[in-house]
C-alpha positions in Angstrom: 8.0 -22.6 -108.5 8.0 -19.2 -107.1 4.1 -19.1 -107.9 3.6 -22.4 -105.6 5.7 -21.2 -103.2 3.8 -18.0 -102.9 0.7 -20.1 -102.9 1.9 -21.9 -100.2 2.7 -19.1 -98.5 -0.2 -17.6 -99.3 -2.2 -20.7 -97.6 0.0 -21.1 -94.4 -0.9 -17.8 -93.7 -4.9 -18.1 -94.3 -4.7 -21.0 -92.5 -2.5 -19.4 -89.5 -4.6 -16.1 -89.5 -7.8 -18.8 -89.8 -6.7 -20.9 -87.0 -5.6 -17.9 -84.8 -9.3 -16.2 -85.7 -10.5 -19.2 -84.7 -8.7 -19.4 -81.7 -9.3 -15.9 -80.7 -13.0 -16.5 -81.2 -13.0 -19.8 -78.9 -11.1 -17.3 -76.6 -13.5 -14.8 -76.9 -16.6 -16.3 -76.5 -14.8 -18.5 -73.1 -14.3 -15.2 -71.6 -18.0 -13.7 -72.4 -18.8 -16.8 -71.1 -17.0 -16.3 -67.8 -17.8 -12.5 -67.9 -21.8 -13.4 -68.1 -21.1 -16.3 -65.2 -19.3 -13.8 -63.0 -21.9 -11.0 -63.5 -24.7 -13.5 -62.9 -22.8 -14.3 -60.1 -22.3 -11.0 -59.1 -26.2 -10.1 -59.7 -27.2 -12.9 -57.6 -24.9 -12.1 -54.9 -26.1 -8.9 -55.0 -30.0 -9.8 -54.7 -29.1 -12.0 -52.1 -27.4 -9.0 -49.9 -30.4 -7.0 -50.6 -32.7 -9.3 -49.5 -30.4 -10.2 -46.6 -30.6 -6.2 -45.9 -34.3 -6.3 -46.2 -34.9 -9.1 -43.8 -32.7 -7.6 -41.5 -34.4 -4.0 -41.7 -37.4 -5.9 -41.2 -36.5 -7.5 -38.3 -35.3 -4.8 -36.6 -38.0 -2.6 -37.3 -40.2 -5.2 -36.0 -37.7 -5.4 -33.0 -38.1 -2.0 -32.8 -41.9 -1.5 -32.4 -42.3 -4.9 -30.2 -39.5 -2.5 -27.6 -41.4 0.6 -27.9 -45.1 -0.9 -27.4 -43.5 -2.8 -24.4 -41.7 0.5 -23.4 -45.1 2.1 -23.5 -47.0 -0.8 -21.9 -44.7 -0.8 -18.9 -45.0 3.5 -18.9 -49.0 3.1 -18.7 -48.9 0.3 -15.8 -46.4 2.6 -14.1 -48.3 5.4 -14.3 -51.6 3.5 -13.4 -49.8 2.6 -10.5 -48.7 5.6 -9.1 -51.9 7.0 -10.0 -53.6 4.3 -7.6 -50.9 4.9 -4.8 -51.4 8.1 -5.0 -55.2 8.2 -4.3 -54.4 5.4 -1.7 -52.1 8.0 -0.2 -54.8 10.5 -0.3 -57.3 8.3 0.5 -55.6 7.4 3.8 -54.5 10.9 4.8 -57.9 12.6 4.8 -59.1 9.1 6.5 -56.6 9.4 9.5 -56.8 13.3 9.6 -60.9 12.6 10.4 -60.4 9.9 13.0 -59.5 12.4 15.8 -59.7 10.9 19.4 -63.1 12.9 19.8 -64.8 11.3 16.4 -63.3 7.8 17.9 -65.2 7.8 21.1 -68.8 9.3 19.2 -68.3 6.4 17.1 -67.3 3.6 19.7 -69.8 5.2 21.8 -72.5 4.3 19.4 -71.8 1.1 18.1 -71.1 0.1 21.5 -74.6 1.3 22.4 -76.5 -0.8 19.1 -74.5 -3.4 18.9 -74.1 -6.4 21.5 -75.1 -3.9 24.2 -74.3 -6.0 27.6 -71.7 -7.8 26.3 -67.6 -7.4 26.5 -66.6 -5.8 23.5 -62.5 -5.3 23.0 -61.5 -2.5 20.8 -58.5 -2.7 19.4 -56.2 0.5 18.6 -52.6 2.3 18.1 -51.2 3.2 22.4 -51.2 7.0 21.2 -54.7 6.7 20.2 -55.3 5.1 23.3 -54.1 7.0 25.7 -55.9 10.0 24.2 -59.0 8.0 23.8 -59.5 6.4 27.5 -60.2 9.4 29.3 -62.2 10.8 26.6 -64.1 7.7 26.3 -64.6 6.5 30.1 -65.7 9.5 31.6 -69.1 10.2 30.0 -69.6 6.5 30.5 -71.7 4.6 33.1 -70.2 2.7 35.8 -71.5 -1.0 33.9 -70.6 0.7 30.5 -67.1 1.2 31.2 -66.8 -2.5 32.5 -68.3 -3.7 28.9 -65.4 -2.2 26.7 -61.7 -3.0 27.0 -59.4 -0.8 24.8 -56.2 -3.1 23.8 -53.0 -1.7 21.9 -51.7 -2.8 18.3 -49.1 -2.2 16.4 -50.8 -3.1 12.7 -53.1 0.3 13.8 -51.8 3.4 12.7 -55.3 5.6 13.3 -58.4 3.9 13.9 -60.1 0.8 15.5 -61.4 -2.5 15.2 -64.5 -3.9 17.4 -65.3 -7.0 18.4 -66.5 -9.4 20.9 -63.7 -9.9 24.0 -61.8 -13.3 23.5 -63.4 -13.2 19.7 -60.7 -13.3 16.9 -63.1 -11.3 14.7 -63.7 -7.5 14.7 -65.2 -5.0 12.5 -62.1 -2.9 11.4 -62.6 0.9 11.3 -59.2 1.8 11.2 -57.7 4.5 8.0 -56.2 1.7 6.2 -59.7 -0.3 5.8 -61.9 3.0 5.6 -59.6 4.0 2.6 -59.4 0.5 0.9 -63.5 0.8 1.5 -63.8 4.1 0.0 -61.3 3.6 -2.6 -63.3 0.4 -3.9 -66.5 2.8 -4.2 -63.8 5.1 -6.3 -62.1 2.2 -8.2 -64.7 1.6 -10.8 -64.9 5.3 -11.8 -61.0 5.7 -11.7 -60.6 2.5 -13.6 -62.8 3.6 -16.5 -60.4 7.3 -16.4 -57.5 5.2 -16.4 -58.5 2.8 -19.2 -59.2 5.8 -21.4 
């Protein structure tokens, strides 16, 4: 009896170290089951931050450059600007420092003398200009000249003149602003092509 007792014994225990190895394998192979879901999980999370990080990067890079050609679009029209008001500037200065009262009665004088000869002509120009101008202008004239020009003051002048026919609304502007605009238009071209470059 002692023999099938020890056989029994003998089996419990195969079949209780069987069942347990069993078990512990089921065990196991669940948890390198989980472990390979959660590093799969793990590995996909992680490509998906990457990529995440990429797009990202890539936006902002392309953020970025979009800012910094604006920046640098907005720096050359600034500059092109000042670049044009500053040759307007010049323009006009050397323009107003040549119309002196003495050059402003030479030319009245002789466009009043070819153009529309007997009839009223009104020039128009700034009251300092004028007062300088009147004397200057009506004393080497004729008696009939001086009764075919009228000198009238505006405000819009600064240095020059305009022409035209008295009670007329048009006139041939000569004053700085329109003498610059004039020679800066012969200049534009030129100074465009410097600019584009």
């Amino acid at each position: 009896m002692d023999i099938k007792l020890e056989n029994l014994i003998e089996k419990i225990k195969k079949e209780g170290i069987e069942e347990a190895q069993q078990t512990a394998d089921e065990l196991l192979q669940q948890a390198k089951q989980k472990a390979a879901s959660i590093i799969d999980k793990a590995n996909k999370d992680a490509e998906s931050i990457v990529q995440d990080g990429k797009r990202q990067s890539q936006q902002f890079q392309a953020n970025a450059e979009a800012e910094i050609k604006q920046a640098a679009r907005n720096t050359e029209l600034l500059l092109k600007e000042r670049i044009n008001s500053l040759f307007d500037n010049v323009f006009k200065k050397q323009v107003s420092t040549t119309l002196t009262p003495e050059f402003l009665k030479e030319l009245i004088l002789k466009i009043a003398d070819t153009w529309a000869k007997d009839d009223n002509k009104e020039v128009v120009l700034n009251d300092n200009d004028k007062e300088k101008l009147q004397d200057l202008l009506f004393s080497g004239l004729q008696e009939e000249a001086k009764n075919t020009i009228t000198l009238k003051i505006s405000q819009d002048i600064s240095k020059g003149f305009r022409i035209g026919m008295k009670g007329d609304q048009v006139y041939y502007d000569f004053s700085d602003e329109a003498i610059a605009e004039v020679l800066k238009s012969l200049l534009n071209p030129t100074l465009k092509e410097i600019l584009e470059k």
